[in-house]
C-alpha positions in Angstrom: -48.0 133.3 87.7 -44.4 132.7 86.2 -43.8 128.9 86.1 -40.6 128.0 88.5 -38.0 125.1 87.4 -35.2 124.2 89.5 -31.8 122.7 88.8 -30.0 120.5 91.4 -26.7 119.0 90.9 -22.6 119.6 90.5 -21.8 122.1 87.4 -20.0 120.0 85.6 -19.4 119.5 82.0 -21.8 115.9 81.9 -25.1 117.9 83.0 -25.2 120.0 80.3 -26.4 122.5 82.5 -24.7 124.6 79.1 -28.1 123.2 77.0 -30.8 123.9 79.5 -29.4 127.5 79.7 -29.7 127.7 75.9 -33.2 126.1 76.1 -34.2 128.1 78.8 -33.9 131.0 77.0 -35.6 129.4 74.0 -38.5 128.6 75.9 -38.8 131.7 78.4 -39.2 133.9 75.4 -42.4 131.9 74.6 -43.6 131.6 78.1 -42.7 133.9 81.4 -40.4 131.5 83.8 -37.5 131.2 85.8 -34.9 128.8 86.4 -33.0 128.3 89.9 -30.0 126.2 89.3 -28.3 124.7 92.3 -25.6 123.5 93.3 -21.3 124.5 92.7 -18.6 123.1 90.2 -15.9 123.9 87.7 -18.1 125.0 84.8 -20.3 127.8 87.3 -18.8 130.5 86.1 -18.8 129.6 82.6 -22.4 129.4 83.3 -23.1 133.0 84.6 -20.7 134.0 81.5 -23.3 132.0 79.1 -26.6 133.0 80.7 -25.1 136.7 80.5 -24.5 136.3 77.1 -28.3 135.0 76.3 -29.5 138.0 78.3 -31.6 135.4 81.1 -29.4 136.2 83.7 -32.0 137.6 86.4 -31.0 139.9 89.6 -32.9 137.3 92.3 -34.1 134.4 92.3 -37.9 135.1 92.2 -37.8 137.2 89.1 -38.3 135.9 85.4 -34.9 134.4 84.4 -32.2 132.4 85.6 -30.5 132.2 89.3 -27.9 130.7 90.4 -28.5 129.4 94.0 -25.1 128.2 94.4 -24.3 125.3 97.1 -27.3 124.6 99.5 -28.0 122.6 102.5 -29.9 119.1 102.0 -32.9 120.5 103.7 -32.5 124.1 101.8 -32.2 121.6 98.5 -35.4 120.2 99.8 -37.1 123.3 100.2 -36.4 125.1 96.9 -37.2 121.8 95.7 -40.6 121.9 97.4 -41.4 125.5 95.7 -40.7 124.9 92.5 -43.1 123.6 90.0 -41.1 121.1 88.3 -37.4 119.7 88.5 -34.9 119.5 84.9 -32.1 117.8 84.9 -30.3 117.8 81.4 -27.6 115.2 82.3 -25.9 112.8 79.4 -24.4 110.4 82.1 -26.4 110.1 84.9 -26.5 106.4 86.4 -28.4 107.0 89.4 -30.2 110.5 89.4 -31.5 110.2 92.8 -33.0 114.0 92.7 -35.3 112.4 90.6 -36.9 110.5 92.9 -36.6 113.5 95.6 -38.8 115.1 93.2 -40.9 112.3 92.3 -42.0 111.6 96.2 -42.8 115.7 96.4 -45.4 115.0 93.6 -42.9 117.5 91.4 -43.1 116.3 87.8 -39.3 115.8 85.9 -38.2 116.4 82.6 -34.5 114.4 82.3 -32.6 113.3 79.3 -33.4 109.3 78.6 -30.8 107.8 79.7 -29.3 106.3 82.4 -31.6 106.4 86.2 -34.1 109.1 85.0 -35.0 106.8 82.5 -35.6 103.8 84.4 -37.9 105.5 87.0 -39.6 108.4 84.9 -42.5 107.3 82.5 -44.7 109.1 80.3 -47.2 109.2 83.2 -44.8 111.5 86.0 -42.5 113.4 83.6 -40.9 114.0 80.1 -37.9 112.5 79.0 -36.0 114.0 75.9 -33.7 111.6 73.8 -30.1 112.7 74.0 -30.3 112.4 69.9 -27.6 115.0 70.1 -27.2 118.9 71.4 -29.4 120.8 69.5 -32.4 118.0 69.6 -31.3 117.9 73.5 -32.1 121.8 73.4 -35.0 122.1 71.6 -36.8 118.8 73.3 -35.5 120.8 76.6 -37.2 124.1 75.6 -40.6 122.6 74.6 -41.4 120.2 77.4 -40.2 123.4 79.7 -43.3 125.8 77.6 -45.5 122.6 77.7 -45.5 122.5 81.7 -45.4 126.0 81.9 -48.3 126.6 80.2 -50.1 123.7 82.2 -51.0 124.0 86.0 -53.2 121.0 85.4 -50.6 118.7 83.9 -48.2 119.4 86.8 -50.5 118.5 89.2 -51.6 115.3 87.3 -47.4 113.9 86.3 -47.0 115.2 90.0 -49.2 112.8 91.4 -48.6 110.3 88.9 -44.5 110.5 89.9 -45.4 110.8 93.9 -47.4 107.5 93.1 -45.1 105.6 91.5 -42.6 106.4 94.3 -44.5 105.1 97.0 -45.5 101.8 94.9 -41.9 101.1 93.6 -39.9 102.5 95.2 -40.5 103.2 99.0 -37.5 101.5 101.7 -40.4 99.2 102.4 -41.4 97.9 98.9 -37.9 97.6 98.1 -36.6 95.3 101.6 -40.0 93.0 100.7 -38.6 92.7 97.0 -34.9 91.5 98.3 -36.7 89.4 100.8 -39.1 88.0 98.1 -35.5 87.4 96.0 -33.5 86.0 98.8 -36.3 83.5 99.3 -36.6 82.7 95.8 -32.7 82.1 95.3 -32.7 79.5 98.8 -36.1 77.6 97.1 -33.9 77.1 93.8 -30.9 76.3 95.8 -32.9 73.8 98.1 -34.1 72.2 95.0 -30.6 71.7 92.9 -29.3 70.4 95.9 -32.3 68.3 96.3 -31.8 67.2 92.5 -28.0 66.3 92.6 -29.1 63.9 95.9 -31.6 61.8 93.9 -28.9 61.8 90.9 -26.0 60.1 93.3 -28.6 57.3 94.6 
């Protein structure tokens, strides 16, 4: 079976969409694969030009090689999402990365630069996360997560679970309104007790 990856976000010049087309065709010459990337911008042609150039470029988007999916609805996003076997987001400055966690609650494993969101909810356990130590480290930590996963059914499934997991323990609406309430309540105790203090201090 040819391992499936999937891109989702604008095609700008801060996702580096540039270095996981380079390490896409680094790794796809070890491994049989294909990449969907989704999603429009400024640099999309530039794109098609590059993956051209590395001879990925494939003709659909359930052949070996790279397709470009263009813009997609939310629940088309969700779908591709759902078929792929794991989500790659290259991005340098990504504060939030909310795919991510789209991904995560599917049981899809990640591989993300470290930095930024992906690396505050991505551990060792649900995905990989390459250190943005500079392009061509970017590109070759890119390419061999990409042959690691694609070689591994079993280790999808197990940073799948792992991510889906972690989700619903950290991360569901839920968890996260009893967390504020737990805060609100633990800012009016301490409030309750300086004002409490100051009392005794003016008698």
């Amino acid at each position: 079976a040819i391992a499936s990856f999937v891109y989702m976000g604008r095609l700008v010049d801060w996702k580096r969409v540039d270095l996981l087309l380079r390490a896409f065709a680094r790794a796809s010459a070890q491994v049989r694969m294909r990449l969907v990337i989704i999603g429009n911008g400024a640099e999309e042609a530039t794109l098609r030009d590059l993956a051209r150039q590395l001879n990925v470029l494939a003709p659909v988007d359930t052949s070996p090689g790279v397709a470009f999916a263009g813009w997609l609805s939310q629940a088309q996003c969700a779908q591709r999402l759902r078929d792929s076997d794991c989500l790659v987001l290259p991005s340098i400055l990504e504060c939030g990365g909310a795919v991510v966690l789209e991904a995560m609650a599917m049981g899809k494993p990640v591989i993300a630069t470290a930095w930024g969101g992906p690396l505050d909810y991505l551990d060792a356990s649900c995905g990989i996360l390459v250190p943005p130590s500079g392009a061509d480290a970017l590109v070759e930590g890119l390419a061999a997560a990409m042959v690691r996963l694609a070689a591994s059914p079993q280790e999808r499934a197990a940073l799948g679970g792992a991510g889906r997991a972690k989700v619903l323990r950290e991360y569901d609406w839920d968890v996260k309104v009893a967390r504020v309430l737990e805060i609100y309540a633990e800012a009016m105790g301490r409030s309750e007790r300086e004002s409490s203090g100051k009392r005794n201090v003016r008698r």
